[in-house]
N, C-alpha and C positions, 0 to 999 in steps of 0.2 A: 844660549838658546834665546837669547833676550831679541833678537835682529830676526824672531819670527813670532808672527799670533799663532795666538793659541788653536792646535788644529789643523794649523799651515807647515809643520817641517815636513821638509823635502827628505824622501828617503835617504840621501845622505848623512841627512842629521838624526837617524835611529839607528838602532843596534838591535840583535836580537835577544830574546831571553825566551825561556821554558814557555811557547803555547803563545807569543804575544810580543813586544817591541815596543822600545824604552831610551832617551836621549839618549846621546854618545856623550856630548862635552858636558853635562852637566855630574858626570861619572852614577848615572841610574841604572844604567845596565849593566855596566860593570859591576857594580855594588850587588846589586841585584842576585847575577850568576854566580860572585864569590857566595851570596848565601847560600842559595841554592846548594851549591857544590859541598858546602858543609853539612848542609843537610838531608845531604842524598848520602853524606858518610855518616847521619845518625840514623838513618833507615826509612825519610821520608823525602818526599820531592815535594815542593813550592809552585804550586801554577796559579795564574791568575783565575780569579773568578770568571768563568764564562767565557766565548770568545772574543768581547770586548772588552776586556777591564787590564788593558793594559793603554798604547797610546792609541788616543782616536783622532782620524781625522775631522773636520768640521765638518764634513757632509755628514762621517758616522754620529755627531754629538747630535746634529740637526735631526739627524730619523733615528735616535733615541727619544731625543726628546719629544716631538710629533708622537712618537709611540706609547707615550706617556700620558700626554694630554688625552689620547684616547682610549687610555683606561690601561695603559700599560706598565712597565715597572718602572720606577719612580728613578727621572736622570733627571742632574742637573741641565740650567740653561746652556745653550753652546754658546763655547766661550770663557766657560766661568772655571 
């Protein structure tokens, strides 16, 4: 994932998980879904907080962030 910023992979470079989307080569989504999948065998499911708190794009981090500054919930800078 190193050969892209932060915010810039190309659908290519994600994968899916429960509610959200997570690198492919850095093995996150993979990791990710094997938990999941054990703990949908212990009687709960894994989702990410909210519709954003899996990968964002830079435009999403950008109007997190602005949303913030204007008194919204607290995102880091994009990029970071």
């Amino acid at each position: 994932m190193s050969n892209y910023s932060n915010g810039q992979l190309p659908d290519s470079a994600l994968a899916p998980i429960a509610q959200g989307r997570l690198a492919k080569d850095s093995y996150c989504a993979a990791s990710w879904n094997t938990m999941n999948v054990r703990a949908v065998e212990l009687g709960c499911q894994l989702l990410p907080t909210g519709s954003m708190s899996s990968y964002r794009t830079l435009a999403q981090q950008e109007q997190l962030y602005q949303d913030y500054l204007n008194g919204g919930s607290l995102a880091a800078k994009p990029g970071t």
